[in-house]
C-alpha positions in Angstrom: 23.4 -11.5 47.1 24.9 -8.2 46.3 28.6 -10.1 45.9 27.0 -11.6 43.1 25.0 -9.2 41.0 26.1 -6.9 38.5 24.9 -3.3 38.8 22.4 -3.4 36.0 21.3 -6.5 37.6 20.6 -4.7 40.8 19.1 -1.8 38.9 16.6 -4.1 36.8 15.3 -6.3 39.7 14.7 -3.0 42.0 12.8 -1.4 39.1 10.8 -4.7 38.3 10.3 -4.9 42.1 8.4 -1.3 42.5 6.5 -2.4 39.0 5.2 -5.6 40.9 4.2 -3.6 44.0 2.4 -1.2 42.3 0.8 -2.6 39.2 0.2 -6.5 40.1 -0.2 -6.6 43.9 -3.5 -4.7 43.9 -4.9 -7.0 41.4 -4.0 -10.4 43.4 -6.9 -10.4 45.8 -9.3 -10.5 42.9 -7.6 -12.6 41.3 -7.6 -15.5 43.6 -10.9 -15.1 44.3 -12.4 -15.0 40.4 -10.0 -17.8 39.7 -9.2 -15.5 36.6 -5.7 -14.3 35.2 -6.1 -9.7 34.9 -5.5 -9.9 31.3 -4.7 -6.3 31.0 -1.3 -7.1 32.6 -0.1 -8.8 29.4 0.3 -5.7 27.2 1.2 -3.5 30.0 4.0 -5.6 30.8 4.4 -6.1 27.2 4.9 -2.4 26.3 7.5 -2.7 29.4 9.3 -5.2 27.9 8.9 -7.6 31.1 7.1 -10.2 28.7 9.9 -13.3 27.0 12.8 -10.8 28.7 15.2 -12.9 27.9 14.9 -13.0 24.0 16.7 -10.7 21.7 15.9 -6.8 21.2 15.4 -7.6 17.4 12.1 -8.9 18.4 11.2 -6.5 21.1 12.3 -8.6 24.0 14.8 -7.3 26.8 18.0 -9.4 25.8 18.7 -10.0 29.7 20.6 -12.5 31.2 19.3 -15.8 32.7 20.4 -14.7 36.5 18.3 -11.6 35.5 15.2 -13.4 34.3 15.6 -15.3 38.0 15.5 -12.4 39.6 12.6 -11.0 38.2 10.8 -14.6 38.3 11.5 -14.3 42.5 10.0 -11.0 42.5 6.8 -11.6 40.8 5.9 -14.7 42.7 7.2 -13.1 46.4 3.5 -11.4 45.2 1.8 -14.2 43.3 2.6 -17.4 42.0 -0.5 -17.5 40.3 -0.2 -14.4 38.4 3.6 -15.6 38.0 2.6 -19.5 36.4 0.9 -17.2 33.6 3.0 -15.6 33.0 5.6 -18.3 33.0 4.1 -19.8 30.5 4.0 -17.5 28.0 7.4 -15.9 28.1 9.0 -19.6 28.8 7.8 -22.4 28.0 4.9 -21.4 25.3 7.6 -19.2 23.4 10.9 -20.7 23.8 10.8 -23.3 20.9 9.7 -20.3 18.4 12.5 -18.4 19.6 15.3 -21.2 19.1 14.2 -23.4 16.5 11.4 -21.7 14.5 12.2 -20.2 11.5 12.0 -16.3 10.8 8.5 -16.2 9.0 7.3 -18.4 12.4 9.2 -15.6 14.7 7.5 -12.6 13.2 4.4 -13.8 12.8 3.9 -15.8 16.4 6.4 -14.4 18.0 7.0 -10.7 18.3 3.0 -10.3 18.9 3.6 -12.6 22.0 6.2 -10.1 23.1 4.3 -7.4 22.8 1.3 -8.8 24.9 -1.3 -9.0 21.8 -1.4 -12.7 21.6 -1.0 -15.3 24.6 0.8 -18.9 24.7 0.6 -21.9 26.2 2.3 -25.0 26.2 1.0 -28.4 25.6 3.1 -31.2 26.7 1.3 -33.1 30.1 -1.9 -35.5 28.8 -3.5 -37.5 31.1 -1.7 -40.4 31.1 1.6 -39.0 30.8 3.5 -35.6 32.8 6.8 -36.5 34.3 7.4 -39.7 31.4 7.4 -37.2 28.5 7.9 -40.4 26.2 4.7 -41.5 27.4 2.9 -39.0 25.6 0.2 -40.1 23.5 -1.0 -37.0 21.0 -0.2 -38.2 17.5 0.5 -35.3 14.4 0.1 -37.6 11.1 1.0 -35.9 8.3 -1.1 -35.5 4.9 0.2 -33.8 2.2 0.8 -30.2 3.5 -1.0 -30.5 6.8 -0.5 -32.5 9.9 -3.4 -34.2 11.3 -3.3 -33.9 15.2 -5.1 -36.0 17.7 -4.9 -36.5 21.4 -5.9 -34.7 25.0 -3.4 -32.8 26.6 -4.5 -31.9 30.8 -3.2 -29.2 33.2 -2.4 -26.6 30.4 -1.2 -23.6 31.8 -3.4 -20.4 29.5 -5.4 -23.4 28.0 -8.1 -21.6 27.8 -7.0 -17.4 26.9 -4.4 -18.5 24.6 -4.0 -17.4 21.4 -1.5 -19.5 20.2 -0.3 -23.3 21.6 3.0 -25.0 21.2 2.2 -28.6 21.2 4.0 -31.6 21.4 3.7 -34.6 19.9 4.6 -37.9 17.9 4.9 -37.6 14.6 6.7 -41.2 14.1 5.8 -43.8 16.6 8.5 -45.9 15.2 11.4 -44.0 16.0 10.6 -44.1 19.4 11.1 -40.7 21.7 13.0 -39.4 18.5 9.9 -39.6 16.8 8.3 -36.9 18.8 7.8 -33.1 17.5 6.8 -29.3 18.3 4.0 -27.8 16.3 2.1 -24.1 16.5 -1.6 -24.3 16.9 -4.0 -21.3 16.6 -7.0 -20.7 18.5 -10.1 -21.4 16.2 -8.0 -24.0 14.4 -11.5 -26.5 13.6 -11.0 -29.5 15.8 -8.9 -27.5 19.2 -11.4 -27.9 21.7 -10.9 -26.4 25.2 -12.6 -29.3 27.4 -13.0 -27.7 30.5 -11.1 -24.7 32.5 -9.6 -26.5 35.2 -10.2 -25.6 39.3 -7.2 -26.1 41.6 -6.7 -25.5 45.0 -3.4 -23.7 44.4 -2.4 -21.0 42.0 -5.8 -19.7 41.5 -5.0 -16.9 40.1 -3.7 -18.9 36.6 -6.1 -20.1 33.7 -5.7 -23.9 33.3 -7.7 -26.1 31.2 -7.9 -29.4 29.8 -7.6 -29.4 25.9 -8.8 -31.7 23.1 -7.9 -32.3 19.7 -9.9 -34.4 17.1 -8.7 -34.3 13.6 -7.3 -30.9 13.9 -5.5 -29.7 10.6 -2.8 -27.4 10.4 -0.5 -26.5 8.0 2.9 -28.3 7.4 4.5 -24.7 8.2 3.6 -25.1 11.7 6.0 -27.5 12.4 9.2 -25.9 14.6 12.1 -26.8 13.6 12.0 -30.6 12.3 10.6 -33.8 13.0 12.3 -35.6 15.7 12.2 -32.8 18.3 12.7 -34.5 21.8 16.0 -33.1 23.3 14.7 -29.6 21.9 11.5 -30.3 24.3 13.8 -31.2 27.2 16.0 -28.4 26.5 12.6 -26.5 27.1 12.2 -28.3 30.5 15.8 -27.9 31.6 15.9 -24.0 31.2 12.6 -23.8 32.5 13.6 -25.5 35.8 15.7 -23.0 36.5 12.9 -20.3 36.3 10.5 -22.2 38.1 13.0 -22.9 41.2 13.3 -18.6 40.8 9.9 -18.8 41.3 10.0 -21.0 44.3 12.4 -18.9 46.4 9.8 -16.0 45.5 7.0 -18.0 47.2 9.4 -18.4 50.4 10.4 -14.7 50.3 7.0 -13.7 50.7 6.4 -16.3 53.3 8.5 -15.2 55.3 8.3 -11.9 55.2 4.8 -11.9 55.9 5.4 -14.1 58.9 8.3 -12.0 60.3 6.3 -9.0 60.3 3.3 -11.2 61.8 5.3 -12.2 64.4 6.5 -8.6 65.1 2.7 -7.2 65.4 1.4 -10.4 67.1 1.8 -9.7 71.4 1.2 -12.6 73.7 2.4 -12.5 77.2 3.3 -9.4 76.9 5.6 -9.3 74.0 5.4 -9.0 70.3 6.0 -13.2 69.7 9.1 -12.8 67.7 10.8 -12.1 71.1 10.1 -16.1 72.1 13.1 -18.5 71.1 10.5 -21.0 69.3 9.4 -18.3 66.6 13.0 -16.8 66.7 14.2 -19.8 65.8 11.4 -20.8 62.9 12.7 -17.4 61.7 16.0 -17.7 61.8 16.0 -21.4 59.6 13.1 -19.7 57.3 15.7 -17.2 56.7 18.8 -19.3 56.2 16.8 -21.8 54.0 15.7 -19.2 51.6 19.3 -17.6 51.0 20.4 -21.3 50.4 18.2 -21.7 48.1 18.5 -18.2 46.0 22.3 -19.5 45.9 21.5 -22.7 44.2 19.3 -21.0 41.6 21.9 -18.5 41.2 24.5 -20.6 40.6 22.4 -22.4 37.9 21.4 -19.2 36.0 25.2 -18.4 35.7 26.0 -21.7 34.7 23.3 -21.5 32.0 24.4 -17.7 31.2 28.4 -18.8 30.8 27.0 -21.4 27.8 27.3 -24.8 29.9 24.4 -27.5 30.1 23.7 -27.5 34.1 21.4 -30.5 34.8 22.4 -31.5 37.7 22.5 -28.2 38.9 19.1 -27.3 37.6 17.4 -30.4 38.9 19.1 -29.8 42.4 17.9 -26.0 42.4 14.0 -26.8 41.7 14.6 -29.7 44.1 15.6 -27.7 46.9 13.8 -24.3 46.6 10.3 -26.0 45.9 10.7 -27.7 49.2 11.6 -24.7 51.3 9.3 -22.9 49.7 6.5 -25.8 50.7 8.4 -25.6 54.7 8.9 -22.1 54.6 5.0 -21.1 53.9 3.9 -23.7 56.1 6.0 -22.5 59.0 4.6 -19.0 58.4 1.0 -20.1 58.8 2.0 -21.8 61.8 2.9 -18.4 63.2 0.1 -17.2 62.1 -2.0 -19.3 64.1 -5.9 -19.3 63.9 -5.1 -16.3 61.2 -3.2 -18.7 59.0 -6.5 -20.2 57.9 -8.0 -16.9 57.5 -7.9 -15.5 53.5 -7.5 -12.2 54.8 -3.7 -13.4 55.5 -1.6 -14.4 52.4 0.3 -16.9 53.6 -2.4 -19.8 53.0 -2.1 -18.6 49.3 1.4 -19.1 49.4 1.2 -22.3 51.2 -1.4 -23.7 48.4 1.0 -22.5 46.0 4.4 -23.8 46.8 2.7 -27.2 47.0 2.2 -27.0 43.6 5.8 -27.1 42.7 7.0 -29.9 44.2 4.4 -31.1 41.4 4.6 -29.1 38.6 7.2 -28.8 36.3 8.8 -32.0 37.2 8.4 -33.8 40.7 10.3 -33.9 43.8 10.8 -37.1 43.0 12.0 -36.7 39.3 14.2 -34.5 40.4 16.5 -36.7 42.6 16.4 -39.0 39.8 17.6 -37.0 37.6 20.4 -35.7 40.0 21.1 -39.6 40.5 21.6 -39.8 37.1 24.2 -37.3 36.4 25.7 -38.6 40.0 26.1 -41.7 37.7 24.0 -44.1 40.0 
């Protein structure tokens, strides 16, 4: 990729690549295994600047590019998507509707803490009975005088249960249909935000997830970003953070792979290290092909997104695409793995577990061609 990259793009993804080696990988195997996010990273990377990178200096963020944030997103999760989905969550999604829409008393007070790894986000959009159909959601924020009254369960909340702060979204005019539906800030301790359960999965350990509940929850009337009647501000949300999230996926499938090349270089049978026979060569060889395929596609949406355009399509197809390699590429790796492919000792059944994940999360597989089919016109 070094056709495409800018020199101070080179230079921040290198640095950001020997940070990730050094200060996160020795904290993964712990991770995975306590089910429990190292909460120490958050101001370290904080005081780095590596936390919401992409928003303006004037609030302590790094004012990088979109193809920048990619590349950092690939190298964070080439060591842990886990550790990576946290962290997602907090400098994307969580944060990102402060940052555009919320008004300067919000942004000081929410946001430049968030920057600076004090306080933790999370974002509350999926509910039990709605994820991919966001206009299916059912949480309700009734306004009284200056509060809003919010009610509702919201499910598979990334930080659910460390965060500080929660962006939440929900309807604050039934009648107006999807146009009825809004962003709100809600603070930890608010009476009536009640963390269910913490939530075990079988892939991205490493993250906090939890299921949250809100009965009768008051907050004030200043906590609403931006104005009611929010929807294409949450999909704008969704859209941006597609592109990350396919970053992330080509991270997964970078790691894969590399850990099964260098498997398959050790690893002698018959005499040879098994790289040497045609039918892991060849494994190899389309791992390899599909992962640089796939950066490309991401690539090309970050630009797009960087040069001020609205890439949907080319969102969609990125996430589409480098969630699956990253779900063929780890599975090919633990297939050259063998018997040690099911061992923990090895990561690339943590990277396996992991990609899985994303042909899920943040907008299906099947969502995806949809939405491709749509902008196709069909």
């Amino acid at each position: 990729m070094e056709f495409f990259l800018r020199e101070e793009q080179r230079i921040f993804k290198e640095t950001f690549r020997k940070f990730a080696e050094a200060e996160i990988a020795p904290l993964v195997e712990e991770a995975e295994e306590t089910e429990t996010f190292p909460m120490q990273l958050f101001p370290q990377m904080g005081q780095l600047g590596y936390l919401c990178p992409r928003y303006s200096e004037k609030y302590g963020g790094a004012s990088i590019d979109k193809v920048t944030e990619v590349l950092m997103r690939e190298e964070i999760s080439r060591i842990s998507q886990g550790i990576a989905s946290t962290w997602s969550a907090h400098s994307h999604l969580g944060t990102f509707p402060i940052y555009h829409w919320g008004s300067e008393e919000q942004k000081q007070k929410y946001l430049v803490p968030a920057i600076r790894g004090e306080k933790i986000f999370a974002f509350g959009l999926t509910e039990p009975n709605a994820g991919s159909d966001v206009k299916s959601i059912e949480a309700t924020a009734r306004r009284e005088g200056d509060f809003y009254v919010l009610n509702g369960r919201k499910i598979f909340i990334t930080n659910g249960n460390v965060c500080d702060y929660l962006t939440l979204i929900a309807y604050t005019d039934r009648t107006r249909g999807y146009r009825g539906i809004s962003i709100f800030l809600v603070e930890k301790g608010t009476p009536g935000f009640v963390v269910t359960r913490k939530l075990k999965k079988e892939g991205v350990r490493s993250s906090e997830t939890a299921e949250l509940l809100f009965e009768d929850c008051r907050i004030p009337k200043e906590n609403l970003i931006g104005e009611e009647g929010s929807f294409y501000r949450v999909m704008e949300t969704l859209n941006e953070g597609r592109i990350g999230v396919a970053g992330n996926c080509v991270g997964m499938a970078q790691g894969a792979y590399e850990a099964g090349l260098r498997y398959a270089k050790e690893r002698v049978q018959f005499g040879q290290p098994i790289a040497k026979f045609q039918a892991i060569a060849f494994k190899l060889a389309d791992m390899a092909t599909e992962i640089d395929a796939a950066r490309l596609l991401v690539l090309r949406a970050a630009w797009l997104m960087d040069e001020g355009r609205n890439p949907i399509r080319e969102a969609s197809m990125a996430k589409l695409f480098a969630s699956e390699v990253a779900v063929r590429t780890s599975k090919e790796a633990m297939q050259i793995h063998g018997g040690y492919g099911q061992m923990r000792e090895f990561p690339v059944g943590r990277f396996h577990r992991d990609a899985l994940v994303y042909v899920v999360g943040e907008g299906t597989s099947e969502i995806q061609r949809q939405i491709i089919a749509k902008q196709m016109g069909l």
